[in-house]
Structure formats: structure tokens, C-alpha cells
N, C-alpha and C positions, 0 to 999 in steps of 0.2 A: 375450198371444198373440192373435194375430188370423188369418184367412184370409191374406192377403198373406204373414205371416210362416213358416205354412207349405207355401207355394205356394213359395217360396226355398228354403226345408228342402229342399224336392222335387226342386228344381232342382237344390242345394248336391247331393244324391243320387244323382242320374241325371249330373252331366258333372264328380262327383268332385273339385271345386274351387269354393272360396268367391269367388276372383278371378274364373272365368269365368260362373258364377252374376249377379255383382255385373254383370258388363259385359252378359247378356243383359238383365237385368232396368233398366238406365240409371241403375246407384245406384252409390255408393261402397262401396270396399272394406269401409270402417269400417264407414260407417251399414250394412254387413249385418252384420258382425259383431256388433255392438251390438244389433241387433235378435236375432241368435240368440243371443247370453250372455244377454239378457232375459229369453227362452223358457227356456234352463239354468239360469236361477237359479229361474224358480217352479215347476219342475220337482225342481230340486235335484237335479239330475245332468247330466253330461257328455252330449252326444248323439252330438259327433263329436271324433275324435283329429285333430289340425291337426299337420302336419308340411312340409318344403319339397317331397316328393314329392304334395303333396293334401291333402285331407280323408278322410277312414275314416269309417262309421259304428262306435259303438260298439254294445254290447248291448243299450244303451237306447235308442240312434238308430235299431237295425232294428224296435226296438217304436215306436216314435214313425212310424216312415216309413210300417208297415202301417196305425195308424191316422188320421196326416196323407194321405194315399189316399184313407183309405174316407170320410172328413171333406169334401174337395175333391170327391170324385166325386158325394157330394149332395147338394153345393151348385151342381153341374153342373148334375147332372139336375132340379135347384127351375128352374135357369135355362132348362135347356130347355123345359121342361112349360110356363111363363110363355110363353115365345118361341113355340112354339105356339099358343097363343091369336089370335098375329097372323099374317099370308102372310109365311112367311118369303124373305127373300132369299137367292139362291142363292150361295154364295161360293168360291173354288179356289184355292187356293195352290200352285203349282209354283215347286222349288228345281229347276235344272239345271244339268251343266258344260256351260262356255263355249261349247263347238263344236256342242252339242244348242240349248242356249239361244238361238244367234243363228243357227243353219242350218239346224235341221230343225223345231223346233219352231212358229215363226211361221205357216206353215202349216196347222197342225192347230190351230193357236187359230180362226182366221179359218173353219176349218169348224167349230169347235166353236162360235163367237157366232154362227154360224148357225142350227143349231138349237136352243143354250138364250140367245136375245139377252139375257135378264134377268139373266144371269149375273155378275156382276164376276170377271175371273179375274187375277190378279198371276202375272206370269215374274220367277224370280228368280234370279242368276248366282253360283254359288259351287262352289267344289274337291267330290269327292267325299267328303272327308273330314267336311267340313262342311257338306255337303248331309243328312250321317246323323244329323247333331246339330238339324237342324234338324227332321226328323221325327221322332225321338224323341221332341223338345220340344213335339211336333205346333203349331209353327209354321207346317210347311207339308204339307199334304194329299200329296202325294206326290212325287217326288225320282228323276231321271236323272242315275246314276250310272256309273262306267268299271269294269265288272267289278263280280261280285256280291259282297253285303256277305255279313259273316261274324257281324253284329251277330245276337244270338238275339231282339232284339226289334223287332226290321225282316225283313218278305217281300220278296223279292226276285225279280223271272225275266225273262230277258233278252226286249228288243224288238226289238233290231236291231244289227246287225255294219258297221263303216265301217270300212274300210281305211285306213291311213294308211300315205302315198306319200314317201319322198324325190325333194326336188326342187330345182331350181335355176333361177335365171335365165333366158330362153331369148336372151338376151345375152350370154351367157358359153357359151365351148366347153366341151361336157361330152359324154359317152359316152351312149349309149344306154341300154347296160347294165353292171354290174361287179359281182364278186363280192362278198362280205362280208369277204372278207380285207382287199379293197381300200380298205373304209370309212375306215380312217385315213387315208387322203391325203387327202379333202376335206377345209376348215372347215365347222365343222356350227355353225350357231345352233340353238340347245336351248331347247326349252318344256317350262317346268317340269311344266307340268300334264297331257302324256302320261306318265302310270307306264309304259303298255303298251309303249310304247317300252324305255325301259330296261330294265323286266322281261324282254321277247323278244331284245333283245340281247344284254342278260348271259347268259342260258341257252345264244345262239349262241356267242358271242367267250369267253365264260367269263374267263379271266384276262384276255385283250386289249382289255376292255370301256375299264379304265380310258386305254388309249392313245387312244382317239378326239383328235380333233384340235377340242376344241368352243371356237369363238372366248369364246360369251359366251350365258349361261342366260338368257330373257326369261319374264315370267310370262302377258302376251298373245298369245294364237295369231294375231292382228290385227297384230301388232307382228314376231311373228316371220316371217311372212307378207310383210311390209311389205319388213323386211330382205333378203328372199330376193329377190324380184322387183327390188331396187337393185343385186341381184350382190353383196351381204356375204358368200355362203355358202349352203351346200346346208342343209335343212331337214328334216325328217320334218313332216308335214302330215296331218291326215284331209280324206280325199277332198272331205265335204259343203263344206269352208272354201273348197275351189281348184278347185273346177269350172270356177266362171267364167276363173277367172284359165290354166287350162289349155287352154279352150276359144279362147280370143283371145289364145293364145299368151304370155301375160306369164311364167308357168314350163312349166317343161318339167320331165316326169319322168324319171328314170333309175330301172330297173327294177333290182333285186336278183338272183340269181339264184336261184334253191331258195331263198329267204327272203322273207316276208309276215308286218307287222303288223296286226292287226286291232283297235281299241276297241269291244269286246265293251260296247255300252250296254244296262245294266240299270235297268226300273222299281223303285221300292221304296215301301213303305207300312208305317207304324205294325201291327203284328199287335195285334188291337182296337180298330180307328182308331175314335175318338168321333166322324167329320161323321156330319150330319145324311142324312134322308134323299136331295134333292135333291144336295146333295153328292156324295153315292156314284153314284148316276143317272149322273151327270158323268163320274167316274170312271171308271164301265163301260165309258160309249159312248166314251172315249180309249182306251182296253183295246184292244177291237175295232175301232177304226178308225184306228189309231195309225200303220201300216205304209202303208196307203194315202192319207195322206194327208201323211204328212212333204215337205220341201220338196226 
């Protein structure tokens, strides 16, 4: 048994699967397994119950997991006390979805390297889902998310509200405005990565959600965006993506009537997040300045 082996355990713990454990850490399925039957054997008991639904801890894996914790945690803190000794370099890791990521955020870095220029800070693009996997794993300092998590080990509080517009070509004849009934006669190009969407519409159309007329699902808002302005079909969009493209007329909106989606974006952070001091510094001043400076 070594550190590494239960820094894995940890992992194998928190995302409840040896497979995705194996793939955050850049190993093989086996070589993790192998290392944890290692630990099982000089242990001489099971840690976890392996089945096709996951991993489980067992009763001896919740006693191994509290003291692989408190094991890791002071080996943390030998490393931070150490790291101290020299000027630390300031570091920031942000996970965000795609339409925060590439439209509002770039913005608020470029005032942020302004006042900490020492800073290194990585932007990094991924689903909400797996934005929460990543600060748990405290890979990344903090996470712009599409509506607030429900995780009990993630804080969450919303920063800002973007509406998302159906739209269409301004090459193709289309209405100004139409009900929600009428949503089925368009084709719709669908992105996967507004939930908001389909959550607000199924609550509206209820049964009638499934008739929509959707040519074809894309997973890039760039792409589906793309599509729309070619005249493939009307689109649901957040606003920040299509300003431009609104503004010089490439689409045009058609307005809902009594209907408005919104992507409710929420900050999230580790509850006990380990950065350092400098790190949080950072943090804060994004906190408070995050509104006014988006793009």
C-alpha cells in the first residue's frame, strides 16, 4: 500500500466506479484493480463489493475510506507547510459550460489578469454534469453550472440569468411572433446541452413535448448556431452566443408568447475547498466582480 494506491481508493469512493476512477487517474482498468486486490489482500478483507451497477463500499471500505482521508490530508498539509517556505504561485482552475465558457467569461479573466498578472488561470469546457465531478475531485477551484446542484458536497448560488431565444435565419420567412402550440410546425435543431430548455417545455406542452418536429440533436452550441443562420431550422439559443449574429441581422428572433426560457447559471465550489490562501483572494474578487464584468 502506498499514497497513490489510496488516493485511487478515494477516487474509486467519491465517483463510485473503478472504470471511471482508472480513466481520471490515466491508468488501466486492471492495473487499478490489481493495485486495490494488493491493498485487500494485506488487509485481508474486501474493501468494496464490485458489481455491473459500480463499486460499493463495504464495512471495511467505510473504515479504510475515513482513515485513507485523514492519511492523504497530512500528507497535504507536510506539502503545504513545505510550499510555504517558498512565494507561492497563484493558481485557478475554472470548469464552465460551453456558452459561459466561450461568451461571458473571457471578459472577466482579462480583468482578472489585471489585477493578479501573477496568476496562471486555466478555462475549462464541460457539461454541467461533469463540471460537478470535477470539483469534487477538486480538479478545478470552481465551476459554472446550468441550474443549482443538488450535490451536498458542492455550494452553490446563482450569478446570472441568460435567456435563451428561439431563432431562425433572417433569410428564411418567419413570424414575428407564435404561440407554443405552434412550436411543432417548425424544424428545430436541438442542443443537447440546454436541459433548460427541455425542462421549460415539457412543463409547458406536457404530453405534446414529444411531437416537436426536431430535425437533428447537435452537442455544439457553435454548430447549432452555424445550422440556423444556413436556414437548416429554427433553434433555441442563449442570448450571450447570438448577440452578434442578431445585431447584423444573420438571425432573427421569433418571440413566444406568454413563454420565456431562462439558463439560470450557477457558481459552485467544493464545501471545504483546500486552495490556498492566494487562491481564495481570487475567488472572492470573481464573487464580486463577476456581474460587471462579464462579456
Amino acid at each position: 500500500m502506498n499514497l497513490e494506491t489510496l488516493k485511487l481508493f478515494l477516487d474509486i469512493s467519491m465517483l463510485k466506479s473503478i472504470s471511471k476512477a482508472a480513466q481520471k487517474s490515466h491508468i488501466t482498468q486492471s492495473a487499478l484493480s490489481q493495485q486495490l486486490k494488493s491493498w485487500e489482500t494485506s488487509l485481508g478483507t474486501e474493501l468494496l463489493q464490485r458489481s455491473n451497477k459500480g463499486a460499493k463500499l463495504t464495512e471495511a471500505g467505510v473504515i479504510a475510506r475515513k482513515y485513507a482521508n485523514q492519511i492523504c490530508k497530512l500528507y497535504e498539509d507536510m506539502v503545504t507547510e513545505i510550499e510555504q517556505l517558498q512565494p507561492a504561485e497563484c493558481q485557478l482552475s475554472i470548469y464552465a459550460i460551453p456558452e459561459v465558457c466561450n461568451y461571458a467569461l473571457p471578459c472577466t479573466l482579462f480583468e482578472v489578469k489585471r489585477h493578479f498578472p501573477h496568476c496562471r488561470i486555466s478555462l475549462n469546457e464541460a457539461l454541467s454534469s461533469q463540471i460537478e465531478e470535477h470539483i469534487l475531485l477538486e480538479e478545478g477551484d470552481i465551476g459554472f453550472i446550468s441550474g443549482p446542484s443538488s450535490n451536498p458536497g458542492i455550494s452553490s448560488n446563482q450569478v446570472f440569468s441568460d435567456q435563451v431565444i428561439l431563432v431562425t435565419s433572417s433569410s428564411r420567412p418567419s413570424p414575428d411572433e407564435i404561440v407554443i402550440e405552434e412550436l411543432h410546425r417548425y424544424p428545430l435543431i436541438w442542443s443537447t446541452q440546454l436541459c433548460c430548455v427541455q425542462r421549460t417545455l415539457a412543463r409547458t406542452l406536457m404530453d405534446d413535448h414529444a411531437k416537436l418536429n426536431i430535425l437533428y440533436n447537435l452537442d455544439s452550441i457553435e454548430a447549432v448556431k452555424l445550422a440556423a443562420i444556413k436556414g437548416h431550422g429554427a433553434a433555441f439559443l442563449p442570448y450571450m452566443s447570438i448577440k452578434k449574429e442578431l445585431y447584423s441581422k444573420q438571425l432573427k428572433a421569433i418571440h413566444i408568447r406568454d413563454f420565456q426560457v431562462h439558463n439560470e447559471v450557477h457558481m459552485i465550489k467544493k464545501n471545504d475547498q483546500k486552495a490556498n490562501r492566494d487562491t481564495k483572494q481570487l475567488i472572492q474578487y470573481i464573487e464580486r466582480t463577476l456581474i460587471d464584468t462579464l462579456c
